[in-house]
C-alpha positions in Angstrom: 0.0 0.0 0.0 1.9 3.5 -1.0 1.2 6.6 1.4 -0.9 8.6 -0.8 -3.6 5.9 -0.2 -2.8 5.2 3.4 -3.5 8.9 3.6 -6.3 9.2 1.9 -8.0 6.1 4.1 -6.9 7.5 7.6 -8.7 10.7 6.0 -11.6 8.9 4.8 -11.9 7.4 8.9 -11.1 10.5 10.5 -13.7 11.8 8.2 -16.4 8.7 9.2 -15.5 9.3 12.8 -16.8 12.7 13.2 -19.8 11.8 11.2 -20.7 9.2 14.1 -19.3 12.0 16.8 -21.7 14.4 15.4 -24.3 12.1 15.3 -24.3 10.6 18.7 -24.3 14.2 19.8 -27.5 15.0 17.6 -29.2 11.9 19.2 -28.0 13.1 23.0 -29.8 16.6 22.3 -32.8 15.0 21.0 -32.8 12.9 24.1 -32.1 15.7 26.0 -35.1 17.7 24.5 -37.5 14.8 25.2 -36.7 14.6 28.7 -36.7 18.4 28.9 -40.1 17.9 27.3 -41.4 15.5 29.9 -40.1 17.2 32.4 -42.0 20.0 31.3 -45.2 18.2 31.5 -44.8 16.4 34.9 -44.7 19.8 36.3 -48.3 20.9 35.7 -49.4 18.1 37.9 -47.1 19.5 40.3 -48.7 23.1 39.7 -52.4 21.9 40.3 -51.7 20.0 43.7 -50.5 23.5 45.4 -53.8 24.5 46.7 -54.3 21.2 48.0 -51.4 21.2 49.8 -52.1 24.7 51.3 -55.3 24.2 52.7 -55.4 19.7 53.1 -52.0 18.2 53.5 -52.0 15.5 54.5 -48.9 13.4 54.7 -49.5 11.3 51.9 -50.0 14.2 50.0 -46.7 15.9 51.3 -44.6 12.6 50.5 -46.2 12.2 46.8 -45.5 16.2 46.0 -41.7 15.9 47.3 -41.4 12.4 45.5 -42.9 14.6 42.1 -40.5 17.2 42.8 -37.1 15.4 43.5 -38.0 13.4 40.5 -38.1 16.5 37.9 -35.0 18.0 40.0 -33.1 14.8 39.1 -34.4 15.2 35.9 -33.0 18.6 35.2 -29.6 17.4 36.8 -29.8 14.6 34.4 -30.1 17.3 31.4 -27.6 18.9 32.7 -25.4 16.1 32.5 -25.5 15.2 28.9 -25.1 19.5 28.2 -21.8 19.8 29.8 -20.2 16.0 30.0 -18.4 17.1 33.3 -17.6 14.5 36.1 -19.0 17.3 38.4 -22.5 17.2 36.5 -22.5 13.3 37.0 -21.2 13.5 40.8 -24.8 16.0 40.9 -26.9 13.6 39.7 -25.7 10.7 41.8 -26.0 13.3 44.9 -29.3 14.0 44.0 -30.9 10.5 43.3 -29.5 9.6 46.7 -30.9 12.5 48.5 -34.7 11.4 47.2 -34.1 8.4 48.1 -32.9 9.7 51.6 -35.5 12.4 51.8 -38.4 10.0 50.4 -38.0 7.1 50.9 -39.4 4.9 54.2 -36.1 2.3 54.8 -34.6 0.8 57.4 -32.0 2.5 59.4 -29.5 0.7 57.8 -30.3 1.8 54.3 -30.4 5.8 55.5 -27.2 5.1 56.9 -25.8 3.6 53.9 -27.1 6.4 52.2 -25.9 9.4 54.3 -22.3 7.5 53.7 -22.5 7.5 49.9 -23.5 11.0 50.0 -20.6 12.0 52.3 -18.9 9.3 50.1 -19.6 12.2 46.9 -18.7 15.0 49.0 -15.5 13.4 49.9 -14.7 12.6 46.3 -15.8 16.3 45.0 -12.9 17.7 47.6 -10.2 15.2 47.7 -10.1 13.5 44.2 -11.8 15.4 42.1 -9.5 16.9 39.6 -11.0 19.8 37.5 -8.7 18.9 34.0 -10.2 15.2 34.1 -11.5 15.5 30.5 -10.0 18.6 29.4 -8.0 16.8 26.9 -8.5 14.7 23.6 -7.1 11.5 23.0 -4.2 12.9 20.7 -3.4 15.1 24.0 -4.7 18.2 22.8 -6.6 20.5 25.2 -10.5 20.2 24.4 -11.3 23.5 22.5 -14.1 24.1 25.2 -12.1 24.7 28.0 -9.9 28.1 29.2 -6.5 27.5 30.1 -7.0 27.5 33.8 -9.4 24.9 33.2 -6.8 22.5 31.0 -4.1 22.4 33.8 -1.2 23.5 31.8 0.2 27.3 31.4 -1.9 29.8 29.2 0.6 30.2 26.6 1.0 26.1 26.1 -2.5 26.0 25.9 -3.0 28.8 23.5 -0.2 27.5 21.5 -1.1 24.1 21.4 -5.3 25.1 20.2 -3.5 27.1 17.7 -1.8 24.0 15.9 -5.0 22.2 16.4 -7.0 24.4 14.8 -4.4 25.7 12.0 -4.4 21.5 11.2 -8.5 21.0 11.2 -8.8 24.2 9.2 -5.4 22.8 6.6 -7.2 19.5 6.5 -10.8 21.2 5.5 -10.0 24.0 3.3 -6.2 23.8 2.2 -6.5 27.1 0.0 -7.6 29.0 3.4 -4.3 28.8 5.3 -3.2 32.3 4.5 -6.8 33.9 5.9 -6.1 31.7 9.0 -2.2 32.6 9.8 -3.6 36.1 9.7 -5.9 35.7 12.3 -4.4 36.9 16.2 -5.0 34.7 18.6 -3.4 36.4 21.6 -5.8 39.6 20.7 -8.5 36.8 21.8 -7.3 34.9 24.1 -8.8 35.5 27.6 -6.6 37.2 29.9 -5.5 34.8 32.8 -6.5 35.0 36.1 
């Protein structure tokens, strides 16, 4: 196999691989917007039962409102989730699903106790071995465009130098006769300014 060909297929994957990235991430907003959606319309339900609960509430009543509630909060943590693909977002939704089930549920002691330790558990995790750059870089060990350079863990000028070549490659590879109209461009004028 000669290299024009080799460079042409690792081209022709690179190319198919962002086709199925960008598709996954159009199913993962549509799934998003459904369960936005739903959410949406569990919370009329929610809206009717307030006189109820002002004037007859009774502790069924209480306990199916708060179940209602925690549900859609955990619901909206859940969107939140698949918007920012943090390990903070995911630690939030964990937190929150064991809370309800805390706050909710009617278990043994045992259970609340196991449960008040995996929430400690989380909030013992989110201070000591949480690390802020976990996923702030791509597998070729680029930083992820997304993120400022405080965010990526290395110095401001690495970082900025290092999204430069990224992007003066992605824009080389799409529209070769571009290049000059990109070298032009000043990316310290817009870079942030470190804090």
């Amino acid at each position: 196999m000669d290299n024009s060909s080799s460079h042409v297929e690792s081209r022709w994957r690179t190319q198919l691989r962002n086709r199925i990235i960008q598709a996954s991430s159009l199913l993962e907003i549509l799934l998003s917007g459904l369960v936005l959606i739903g959410l949406l319309l569990s919370a009329v339900p929610l809206i009717k039962w307030m006189p109820g609960l002002l004037f007859d509430g009774n502790e069924v009543e209480i306990r199916i409102f708060l179940e209602r509630s925690l549900d859609i909060v955990i619901g909206i943590e859940f969107i939140k989730m698949l918007a920012k693909h943090s390990p903070g977002s995911s630690l939030e939704v964990l937190l929150y699903a064991i809370a309800r089930h805390l706050v909710v549920g009617h278990d043994s002691a045992v259970e609340n106790l196991l449960s008040v330790g995996a929430i400690a558990l989380i909030f013992i995790v989110r201070k000591f071995f949480f690390v802020p750059a976990f996923g702030a870089h791509l597998p070729d060990g680029h930083p992820a465009p997304d993120l400022s350079p405080r965010q990526s863990g290395i110095p401001a000028d690495a970082f900025l130098s290092r999204l430069k070549e990224r992007a003066k490659a992605e824009v080389a590879e799409a529209i070769p006769s571009e290049e000059e109209t990109f070298d032009e461009y000043d990316f310290e004028q817009a870079a942030p300014e470190p804090k």
